[in-house]
N, C-alpha and C positions, 0 to 999 in steps of 0.2 A: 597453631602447629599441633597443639596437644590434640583439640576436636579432628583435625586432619586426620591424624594417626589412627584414632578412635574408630571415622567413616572408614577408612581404607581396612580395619581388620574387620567390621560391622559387613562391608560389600566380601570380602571372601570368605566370610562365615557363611554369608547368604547363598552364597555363588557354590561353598561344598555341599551346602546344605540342598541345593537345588539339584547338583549332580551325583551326590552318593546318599540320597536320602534314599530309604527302605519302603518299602510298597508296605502304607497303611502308616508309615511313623509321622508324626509332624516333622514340618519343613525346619531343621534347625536344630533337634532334640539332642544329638548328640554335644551340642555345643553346653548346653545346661548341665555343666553338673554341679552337685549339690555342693555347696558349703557355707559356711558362718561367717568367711571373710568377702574384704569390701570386692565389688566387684572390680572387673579392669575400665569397662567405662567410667565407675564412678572417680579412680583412681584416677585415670587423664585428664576428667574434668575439674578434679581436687590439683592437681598439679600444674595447670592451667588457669586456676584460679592464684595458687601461689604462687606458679611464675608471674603471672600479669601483675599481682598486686605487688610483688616486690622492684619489680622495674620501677611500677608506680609513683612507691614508697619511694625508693632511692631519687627520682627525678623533680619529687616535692621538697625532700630534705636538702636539696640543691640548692633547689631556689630559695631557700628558706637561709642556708648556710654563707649565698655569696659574697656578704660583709666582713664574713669570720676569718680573715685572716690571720694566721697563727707564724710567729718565727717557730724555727725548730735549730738549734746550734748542734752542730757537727763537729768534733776536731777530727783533723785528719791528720797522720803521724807518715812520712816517710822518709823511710835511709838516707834514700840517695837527691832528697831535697834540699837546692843549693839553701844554705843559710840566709839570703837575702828575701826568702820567701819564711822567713817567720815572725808570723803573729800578723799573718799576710788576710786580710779576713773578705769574704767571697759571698756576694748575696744573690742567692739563684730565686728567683723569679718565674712562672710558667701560669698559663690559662686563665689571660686576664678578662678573656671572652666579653670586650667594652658594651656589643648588643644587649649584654644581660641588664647594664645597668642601669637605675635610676636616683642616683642619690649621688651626686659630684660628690660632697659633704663626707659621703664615706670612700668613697676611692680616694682623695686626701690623706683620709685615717691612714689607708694602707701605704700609700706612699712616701708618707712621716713614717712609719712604722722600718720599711726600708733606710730610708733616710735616718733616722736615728740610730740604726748599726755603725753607724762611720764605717762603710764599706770600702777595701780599696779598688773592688771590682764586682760590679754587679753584671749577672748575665742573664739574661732572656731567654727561656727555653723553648717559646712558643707560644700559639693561639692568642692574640693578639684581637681578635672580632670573633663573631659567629661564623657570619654569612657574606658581609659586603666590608668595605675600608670603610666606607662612609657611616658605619658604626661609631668611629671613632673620631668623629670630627667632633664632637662636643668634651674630648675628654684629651686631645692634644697639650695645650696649656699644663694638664696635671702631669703631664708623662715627658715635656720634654728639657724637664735638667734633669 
């Protein structure tokens, strides 16, 4: 996207360059002016660099992290909450994505991990596979109590 932008203002610099260039001046001159900072090509391609390597970065550290499940505790405080719902404890759940996995051993971990909150309700919030169901035919067994 970054190089995009780059050729698209490089074609109408050329393009003014071609039609209000001055008889005797080089084709482009007035685009060149002087100074000590970085230029704008180099800028896009510097930022193009950063963006790609940070998606990069963030898609390594993914796959690198999908073991790491963390609980995080919440309380949540309301007025108008009938008293039958306290100390009511709630285990949210989301992006178990089974195509990533290859370690039954550690989706275990996580699902002891669950399972040792003594939840009185756990909910599901999503992503469940990548791509297909059949992602998740070798990991049924772990996920259905």
């Amino acid at each position: 996207m970054f190089f995009l932008v780059d050729d698209l203002r490089r074609g109408v610099q050329w393009i003014a360059g071609k039609l209000f260039s001055m008889a005797g001046s080089e084709v482009g001159e007035f685009s060149r002016a002087e100074n000590s900072g970085i230029t704008r090509s180099a800028f896009l391609t510097w930022m193009g660099i950063v963006a790609g390597g940070s998606l990069f970065g963030t898609f390594i550290n993914g796959l690198g992290n999908k073991y790491n499940y963390q609980v995080r505790r919440v309380k949540l405080a309301f007025d108008n909450l009938p008293h039958s719902f306290k100390d009511f404890k709630i285990v949210q759940i989301s992006d178990i994505h089974s195509g990533s996995f290859s370690n039954k051993a550690a989706v275990n971990r996580g699902v002891d991990k669950i399972l040792n909150e003594n939840p009185d309700l756990i909910l599901f919030t999503g992503d469940l596979v990548n791509n297909q169901s059949d992602e998740m035919e070798n990991y049924t067994d772990v996920f259905q109590d």
